[in-house]
C-alpha positions as CSV (number, residue, x, y, z in Angstrom):
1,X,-11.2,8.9,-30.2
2,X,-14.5,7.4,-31.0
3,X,-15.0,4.1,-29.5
4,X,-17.8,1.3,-30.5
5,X,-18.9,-1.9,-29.4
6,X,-18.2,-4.9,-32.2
7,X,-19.3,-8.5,-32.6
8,X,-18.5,-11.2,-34.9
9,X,-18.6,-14.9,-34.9
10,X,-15.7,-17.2,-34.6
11,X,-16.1,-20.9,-34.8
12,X,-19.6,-20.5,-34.1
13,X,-18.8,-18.1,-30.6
14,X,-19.7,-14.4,-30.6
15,X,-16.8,-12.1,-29.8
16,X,-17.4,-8.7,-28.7
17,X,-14.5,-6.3,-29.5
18,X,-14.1,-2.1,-29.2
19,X,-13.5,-0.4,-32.1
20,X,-11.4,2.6,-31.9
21,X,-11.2,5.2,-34.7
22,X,-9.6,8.6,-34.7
23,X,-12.5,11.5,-34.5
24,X,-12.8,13.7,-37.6
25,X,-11.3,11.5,-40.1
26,X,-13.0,10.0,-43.4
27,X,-12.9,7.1,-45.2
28,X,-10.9,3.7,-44.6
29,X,-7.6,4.3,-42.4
30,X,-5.0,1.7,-41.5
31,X,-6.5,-0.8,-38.5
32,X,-4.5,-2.7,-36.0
33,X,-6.1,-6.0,-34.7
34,X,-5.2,-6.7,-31.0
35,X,-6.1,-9.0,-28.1
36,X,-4.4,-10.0,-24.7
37,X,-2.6,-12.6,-22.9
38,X,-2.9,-14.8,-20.0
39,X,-6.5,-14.4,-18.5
40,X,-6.7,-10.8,-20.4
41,X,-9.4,-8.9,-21.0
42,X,-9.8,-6.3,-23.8
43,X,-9.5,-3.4,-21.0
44,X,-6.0,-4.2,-20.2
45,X,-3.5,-2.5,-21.5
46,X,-5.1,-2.4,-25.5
47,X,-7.2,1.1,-24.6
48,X,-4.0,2.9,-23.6
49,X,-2.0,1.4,-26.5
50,X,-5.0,2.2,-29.1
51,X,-5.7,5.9,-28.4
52,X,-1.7,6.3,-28.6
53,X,-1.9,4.6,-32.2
54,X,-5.3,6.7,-32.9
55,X,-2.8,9.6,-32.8
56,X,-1.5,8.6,-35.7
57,X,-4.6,8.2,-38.0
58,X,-4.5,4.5,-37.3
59,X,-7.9,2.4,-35.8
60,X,-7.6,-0.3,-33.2
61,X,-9.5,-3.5,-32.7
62,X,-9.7,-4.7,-29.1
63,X,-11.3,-8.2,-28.9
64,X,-11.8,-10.5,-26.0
65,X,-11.3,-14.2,-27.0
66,X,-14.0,-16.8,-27.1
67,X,-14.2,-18.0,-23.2
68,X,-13.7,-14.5,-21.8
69,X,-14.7,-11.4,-20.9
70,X,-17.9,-10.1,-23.2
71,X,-17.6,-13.1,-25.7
72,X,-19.2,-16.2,-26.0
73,X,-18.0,-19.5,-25.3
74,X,-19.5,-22.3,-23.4
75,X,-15.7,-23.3,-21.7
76,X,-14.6,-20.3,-20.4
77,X,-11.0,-19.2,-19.0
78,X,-10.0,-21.9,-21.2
79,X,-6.8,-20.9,-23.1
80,X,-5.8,-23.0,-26.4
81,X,-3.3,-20.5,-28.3
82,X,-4.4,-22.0,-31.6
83,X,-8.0,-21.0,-30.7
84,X,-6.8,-17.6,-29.9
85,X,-4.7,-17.3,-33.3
86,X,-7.8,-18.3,-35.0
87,X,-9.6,-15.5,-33.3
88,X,-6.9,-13.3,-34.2
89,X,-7.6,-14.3,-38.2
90,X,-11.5,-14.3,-37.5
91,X,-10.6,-10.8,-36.6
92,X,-8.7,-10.0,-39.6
93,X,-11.9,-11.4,-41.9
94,X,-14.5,-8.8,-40.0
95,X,-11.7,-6.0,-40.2
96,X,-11.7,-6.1,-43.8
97,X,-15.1,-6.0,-45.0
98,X,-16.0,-3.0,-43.0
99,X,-16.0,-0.2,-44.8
100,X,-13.8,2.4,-42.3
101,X,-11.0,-0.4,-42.8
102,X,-8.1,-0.5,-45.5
103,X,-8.2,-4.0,-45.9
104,X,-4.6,-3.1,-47.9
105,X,-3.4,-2.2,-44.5
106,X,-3.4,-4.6,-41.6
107,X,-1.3,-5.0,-38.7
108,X,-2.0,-7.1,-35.3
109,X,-0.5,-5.9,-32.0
110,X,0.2,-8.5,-28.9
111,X,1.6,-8.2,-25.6
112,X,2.6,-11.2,-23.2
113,X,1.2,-14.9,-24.3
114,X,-0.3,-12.8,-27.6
115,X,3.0,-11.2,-28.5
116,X,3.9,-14.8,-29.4
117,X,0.4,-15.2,-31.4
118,X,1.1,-12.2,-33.4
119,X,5.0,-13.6,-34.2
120,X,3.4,-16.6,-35.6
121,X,0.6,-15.0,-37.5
122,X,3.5,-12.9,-38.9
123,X,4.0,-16.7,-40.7
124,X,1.2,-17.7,-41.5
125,X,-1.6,-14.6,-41.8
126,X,-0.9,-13.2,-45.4
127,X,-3.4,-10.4,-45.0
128,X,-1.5,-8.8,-42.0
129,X,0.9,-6.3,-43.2
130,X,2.7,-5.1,-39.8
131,X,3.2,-6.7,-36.2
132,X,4.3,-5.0,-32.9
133,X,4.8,-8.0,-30.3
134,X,5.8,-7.0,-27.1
135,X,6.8,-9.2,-23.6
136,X,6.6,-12.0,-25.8
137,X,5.8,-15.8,-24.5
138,X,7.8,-17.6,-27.2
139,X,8.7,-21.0,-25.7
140,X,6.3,-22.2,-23.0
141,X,8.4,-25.0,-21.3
142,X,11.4,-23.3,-21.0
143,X,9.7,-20.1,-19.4
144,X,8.1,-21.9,-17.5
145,X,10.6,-24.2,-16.0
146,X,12.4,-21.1,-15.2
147,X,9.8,-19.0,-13.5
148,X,9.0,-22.2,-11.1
149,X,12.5,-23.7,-10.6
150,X,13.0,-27.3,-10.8
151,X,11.2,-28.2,-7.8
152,X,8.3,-26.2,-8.2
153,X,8.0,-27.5,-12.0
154,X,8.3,-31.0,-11.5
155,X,5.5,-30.4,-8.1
156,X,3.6,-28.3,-11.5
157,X,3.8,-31.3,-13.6
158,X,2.5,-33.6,-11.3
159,X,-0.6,-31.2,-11.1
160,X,-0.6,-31.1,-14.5
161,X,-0.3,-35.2,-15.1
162,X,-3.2,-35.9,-12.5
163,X,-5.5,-33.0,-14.2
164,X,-5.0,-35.1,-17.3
165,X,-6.2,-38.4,-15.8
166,X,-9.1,-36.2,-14.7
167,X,-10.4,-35.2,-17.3
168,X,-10.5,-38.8,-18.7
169,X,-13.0,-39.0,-15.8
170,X,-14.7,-35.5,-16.8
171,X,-13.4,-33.5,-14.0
172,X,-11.0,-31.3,-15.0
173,X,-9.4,-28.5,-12.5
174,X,-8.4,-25.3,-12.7
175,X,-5.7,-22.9,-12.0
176,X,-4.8,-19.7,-10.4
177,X,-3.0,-17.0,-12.9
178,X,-0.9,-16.2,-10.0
179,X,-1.0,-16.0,-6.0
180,X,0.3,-14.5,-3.6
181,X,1.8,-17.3,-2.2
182,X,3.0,-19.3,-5.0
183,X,5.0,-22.4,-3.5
184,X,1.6,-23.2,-1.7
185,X,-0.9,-22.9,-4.6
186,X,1.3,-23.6,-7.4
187,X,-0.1,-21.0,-10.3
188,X,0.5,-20.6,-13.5
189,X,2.6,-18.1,-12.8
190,X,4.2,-17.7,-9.7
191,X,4.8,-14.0,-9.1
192,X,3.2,-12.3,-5.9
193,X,3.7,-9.3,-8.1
194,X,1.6,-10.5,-10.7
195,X,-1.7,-11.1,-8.6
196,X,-1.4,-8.1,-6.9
197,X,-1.0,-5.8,-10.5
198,X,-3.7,-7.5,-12.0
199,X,-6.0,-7.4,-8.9
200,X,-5.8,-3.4,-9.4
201,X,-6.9,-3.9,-12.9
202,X,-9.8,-5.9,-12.4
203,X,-10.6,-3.4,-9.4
204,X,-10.0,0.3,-11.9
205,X,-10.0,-1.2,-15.6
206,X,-11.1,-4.7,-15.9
207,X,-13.8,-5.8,-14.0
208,X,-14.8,-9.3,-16.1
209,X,-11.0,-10.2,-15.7
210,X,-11.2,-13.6,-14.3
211,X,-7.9,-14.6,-12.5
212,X,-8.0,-18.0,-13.3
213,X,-7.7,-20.4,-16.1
214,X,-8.3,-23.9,-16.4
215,X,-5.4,-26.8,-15.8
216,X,-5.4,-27.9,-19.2
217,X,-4.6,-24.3,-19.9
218,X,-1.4,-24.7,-18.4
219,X,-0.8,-27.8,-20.0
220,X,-1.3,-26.4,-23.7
221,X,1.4,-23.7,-22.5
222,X,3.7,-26.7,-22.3
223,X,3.7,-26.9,-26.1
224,X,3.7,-23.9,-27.1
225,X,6.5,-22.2,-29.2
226,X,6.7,-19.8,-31.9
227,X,10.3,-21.0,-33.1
228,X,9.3,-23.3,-35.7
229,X,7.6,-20.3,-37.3
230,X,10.0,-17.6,-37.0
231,X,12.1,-18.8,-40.2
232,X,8.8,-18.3,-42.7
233,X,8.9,-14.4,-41.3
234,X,10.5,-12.8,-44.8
235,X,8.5,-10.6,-45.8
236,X,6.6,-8.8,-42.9
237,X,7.3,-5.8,-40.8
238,X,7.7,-6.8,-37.3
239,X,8.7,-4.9,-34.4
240,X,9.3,-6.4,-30.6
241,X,9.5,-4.5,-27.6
242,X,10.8,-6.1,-24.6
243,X,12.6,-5.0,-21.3
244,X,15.9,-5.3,-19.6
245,X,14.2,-6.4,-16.4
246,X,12.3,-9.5,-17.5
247,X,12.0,-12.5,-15.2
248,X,8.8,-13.9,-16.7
249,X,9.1,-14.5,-20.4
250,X,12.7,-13.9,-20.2
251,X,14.3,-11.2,-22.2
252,X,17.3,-13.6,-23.7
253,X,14.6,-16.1,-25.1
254,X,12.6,-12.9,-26.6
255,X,16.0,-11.5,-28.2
256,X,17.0,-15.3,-29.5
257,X,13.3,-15.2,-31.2
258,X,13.6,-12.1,-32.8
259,X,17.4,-12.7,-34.0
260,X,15.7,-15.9,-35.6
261,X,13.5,-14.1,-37.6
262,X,14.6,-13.4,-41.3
263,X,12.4,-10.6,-42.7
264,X,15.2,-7.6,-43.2
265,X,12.2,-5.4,-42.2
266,X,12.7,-5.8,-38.1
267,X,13.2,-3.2,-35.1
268,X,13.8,-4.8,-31.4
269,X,13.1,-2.0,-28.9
270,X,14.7,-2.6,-25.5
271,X,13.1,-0.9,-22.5
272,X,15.7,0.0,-19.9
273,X,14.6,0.1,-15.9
274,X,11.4,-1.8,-16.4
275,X,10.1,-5.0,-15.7
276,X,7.3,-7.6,-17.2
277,X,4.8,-6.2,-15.1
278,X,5.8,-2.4,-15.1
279,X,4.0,-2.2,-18.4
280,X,0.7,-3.0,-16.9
281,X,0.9,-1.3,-13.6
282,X,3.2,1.6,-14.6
283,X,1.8,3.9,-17.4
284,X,5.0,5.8,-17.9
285,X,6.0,2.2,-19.1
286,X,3.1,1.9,-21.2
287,X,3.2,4.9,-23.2
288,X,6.4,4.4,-24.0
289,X,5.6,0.8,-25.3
290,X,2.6,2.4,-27.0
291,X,4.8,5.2,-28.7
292,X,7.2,2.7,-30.1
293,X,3.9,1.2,-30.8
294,X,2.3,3.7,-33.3
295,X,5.7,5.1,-34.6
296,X,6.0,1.3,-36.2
297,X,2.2,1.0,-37.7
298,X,2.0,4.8,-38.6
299,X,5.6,4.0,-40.5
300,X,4.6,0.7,-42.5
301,X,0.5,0.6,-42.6
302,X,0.9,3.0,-45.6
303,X,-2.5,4.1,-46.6
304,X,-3.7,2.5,-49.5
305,X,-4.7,5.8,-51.4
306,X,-1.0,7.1,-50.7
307,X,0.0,3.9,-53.4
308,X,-2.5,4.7,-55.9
């Protein structure tokens, strides 16, 4: 797998991406666009899925979004999801004037608070052919309000409500991703688990991780929900992956999404004796994700020469 270092501008940002293309191969192949979720980094997880998909004569772009990691951005670990969707279709626009890339054949890949991006590009991106959305955030409140309980949320709104009166004043907070002691520092999310999976990362994978975000970050993911999208999904391939095991985005919400969603052209893959964060710190877990993963891309990202 040959890898190379990307840029291109997005609202006037610089993002710096990794292109991976399959070694040996000639002319323009399928491409997958893909970026992470909560506090990601490129490293995480996309490498491992993208030289799985690379198997099957299909390129990956990684990207970090504007505010993180290698790109640009003067606020950074500050998370608007619309931002990041228009990343996602700034993406899309540098894919398809390179000349390796089949503009004729583009899918985008998400995992966590981007496997809801890519649901809602599946709406509103025409140029995006395929999606693969797995541990999807697809209603913020509601996942939320159950990963805190309802004392813990209400202590989160308060948190929440006071950040917003401070950033009438110009001093907005921030937030921890998680902790390991939660009901103290009330994170974003409050799994011990979570901080101690991604503290690994950042130690073997993803050094520029930053595990933190700012308040208003949290406050956005109040908002957020692909549902009012997932009727407009007719005509698109999507598969999502989810696990039996899921506390955090909560498997029943994930399965209600992708029951909403019209297209006739849908696979939901259901991973048995795994959980949210199994996928990150388990790679058994992630090949498997990744294998569902390029079995769906490799099956509708048909080469454009294959139609002539």
């Amino acid at each position: 797998m040959l890898e190379r270092r990307i840029e291109f501008q997005s609202e006037g940002d610089t993002i710096v991406g990794t292109f991976y293309r399959p070694d040996g191969r000639e002319g323009p192949l399928p491409t997958v666009i893909g970026a992470g979720g909560w506090c990601y980094t490129k490293e995480i997880v996309l490498p491992h899925v993208a030289r799985i998909v690379g198997r099957d004569d299909v390129q990956f772009l990684a990207f970090d979004y504007r505010g993180f990691g290698e790109s640009g951005g003067e606020r950074r670990q500050h998370i608007d999801p619309w931002a990041q969707i228009q990343d996602y279709r700034n993406a899309v626009t540098f894919a398809e004037r390179l000349d390796e890339v089949d503009e004729n054949a583009l899918g985008a890949f998400g995992i966590s608070y981007s496997g809801g991006h890519v649901l809602i590009l599946a709406a509103i991106e025409p140029r995006l052919k395929a999606f693969v959305s797995v541990l999807p955030v697809v209603d913020g409140y509601t996942t939320l309000k159950r990963c805190h309980g309802e004392i813990d949320f209400r202590l989160l709104e308060n948190d929440l409500l006071q950040d917003l009166r401070d950033r009438f004043d110009g001093k907005g907070g921030t937030k921890a991703m998680s902790s390991p002691a939660p009901h103290e520092d009330r994170p974003t999310w409050p799994y011990p688990q979570a901080y101690e999976v991604f503290k690994v990362l950042k130690e073997t994978e993803a050094p520029l991780h930053e595990h933190w975000s700012t308040t208003e970050s949290t406050q956005h993911l109040l908002t957020y929900s692909v549902f009012p999208y997932l009727p407009r999904i007719v005509e698109r391939s999507v598969m999502m992956i989810v696990v039996s095991g899921d506390n955090i985005t909560s498997v029943d919400l994930e399965v209600d999404a992708f029951n909403r969603i019209p297209s006739p052209d849908k696979s939901l893959k259901v991973l048995p004796a795994a959980g949210h964060m199994s996928l990150y710190s388990d790679r058994r877990d992630t090949n498997v994700a990744a294998a569902h993963t390029a079995e769906w891309f490799k099956s509708k990202l048909t080469p454009s020469f294959e139609n002539a």
